[in-house]
C-alpha positions in Angstrom: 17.0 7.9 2.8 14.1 8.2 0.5 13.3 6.3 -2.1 13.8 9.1 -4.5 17.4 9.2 -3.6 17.2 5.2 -5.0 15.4 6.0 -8.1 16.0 9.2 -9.9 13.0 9.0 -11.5 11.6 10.0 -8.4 12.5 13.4 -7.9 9.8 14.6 -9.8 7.5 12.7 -8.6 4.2 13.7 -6.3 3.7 11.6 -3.3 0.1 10.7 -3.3 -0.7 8.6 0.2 -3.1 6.4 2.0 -1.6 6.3 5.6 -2.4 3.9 8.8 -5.4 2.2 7.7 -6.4 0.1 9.9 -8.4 -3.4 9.0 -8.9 -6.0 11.0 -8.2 -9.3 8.7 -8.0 -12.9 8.8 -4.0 -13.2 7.7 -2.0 -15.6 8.9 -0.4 -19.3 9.1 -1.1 -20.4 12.5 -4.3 -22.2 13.4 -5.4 -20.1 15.8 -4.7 -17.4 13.0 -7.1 -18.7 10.8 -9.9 -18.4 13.7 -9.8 -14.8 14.0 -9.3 -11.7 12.8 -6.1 -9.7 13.2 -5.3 -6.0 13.4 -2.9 -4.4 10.7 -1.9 -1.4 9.4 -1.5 -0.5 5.7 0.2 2.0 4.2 0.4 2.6 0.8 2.6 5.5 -1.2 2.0 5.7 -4.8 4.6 8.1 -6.8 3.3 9.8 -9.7 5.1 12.1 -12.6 4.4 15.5 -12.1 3.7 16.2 -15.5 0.8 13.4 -14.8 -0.4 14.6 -11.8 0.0 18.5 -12.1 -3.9 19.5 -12.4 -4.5 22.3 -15.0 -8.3 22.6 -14.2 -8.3 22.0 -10.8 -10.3 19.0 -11.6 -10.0 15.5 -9.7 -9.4 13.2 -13.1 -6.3 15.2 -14.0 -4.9 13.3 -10.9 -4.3 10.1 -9.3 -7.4 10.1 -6.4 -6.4 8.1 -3.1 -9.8 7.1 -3.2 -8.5 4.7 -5.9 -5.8 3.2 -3.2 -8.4 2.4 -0.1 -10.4 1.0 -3.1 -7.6 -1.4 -4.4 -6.9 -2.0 -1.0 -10.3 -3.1 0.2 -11.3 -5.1 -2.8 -8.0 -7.0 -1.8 -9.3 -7.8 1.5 -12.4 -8.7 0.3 -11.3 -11.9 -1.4 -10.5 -13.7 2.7 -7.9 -15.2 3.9 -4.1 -14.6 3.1 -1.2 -16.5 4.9 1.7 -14.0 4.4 2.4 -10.3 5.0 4.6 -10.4 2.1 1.3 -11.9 -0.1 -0.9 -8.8 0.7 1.8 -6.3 0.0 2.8 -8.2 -3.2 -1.0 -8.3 -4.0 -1.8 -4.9 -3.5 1.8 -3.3 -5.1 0.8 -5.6 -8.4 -2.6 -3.4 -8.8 -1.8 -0.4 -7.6 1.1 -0.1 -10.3 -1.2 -1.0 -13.0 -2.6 2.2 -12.8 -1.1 4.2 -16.2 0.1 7.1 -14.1 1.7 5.2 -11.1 5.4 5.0 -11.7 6.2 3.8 -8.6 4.6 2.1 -5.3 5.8 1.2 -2.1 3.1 -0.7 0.2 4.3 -1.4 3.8 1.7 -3.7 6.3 2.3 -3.9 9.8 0.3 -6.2 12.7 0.9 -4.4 16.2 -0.7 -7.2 18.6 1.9 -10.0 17.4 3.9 -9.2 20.3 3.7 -7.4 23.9 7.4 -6.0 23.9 7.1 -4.5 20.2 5.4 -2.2 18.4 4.6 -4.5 15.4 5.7 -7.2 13.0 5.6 -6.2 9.3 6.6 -6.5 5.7 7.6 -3.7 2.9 8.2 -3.5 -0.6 8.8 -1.0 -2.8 8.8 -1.4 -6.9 9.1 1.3 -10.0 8.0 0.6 -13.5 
């Protein structure tokens, strides 16, 4: 199910992305945590109105530029360490929907290396204006 089918909203919405990014990051509650840095994977969907994000010019400030995510994204990171999964998505959902023409964000995070018979440990959320 998508989240479109949840919101209607949605339908008309364009999908703009920033997919597997991969940071390695100090996250975590454990001691040994705190020590090192861990692998995760971001992903990030932003969902935008069309009638916000349907370009007329051809021109990139007609539109919401993913650019904008990795940025929100990294200056996140920048400020050190976070204890929770749920923290960083929270964190990064908060700014990204502060952004006029976002009308809706889902932000999912993922570390792989948490365990050798998975293929990772994460968190997601998903919020509309």
């Amino acid at each position: 199910m998508t989240f479109a089918a949840l919101d209607p909203l949605l339908l008309s919405c364009r999908r703009v992305f920033l997919k597997n990014y991969e940071v390695w990051i100090n996250i975590g509650v454990h001691e040994f945590e705190k020590r090192a840095e861990q692998r995760v994977i971001i992903n990030v969907d932003l969902y935008v109105p069309l009638e916000l994000s349907t370009p007329q010019a051809d021109e990139l400030d007609e539109v919401v530029d993913y650019d904008f995510i990795r940025r929100t994204v990294a200056a996140r990171l920048s400020k050190g360490h976070i204890h929770l999964q749920e923290t960083l998505c929270d964190d990064i959902l908060t700014q990204v929907l502060a952004h006029p023409k976002v009308q809706a964000a889902r932000v999912s995070t993922a570390k792989p290396d948490v365990y050798p018979d998975c293929e990772a440990v994460g968190v997601e959320v998903f919020r509309s204006k």
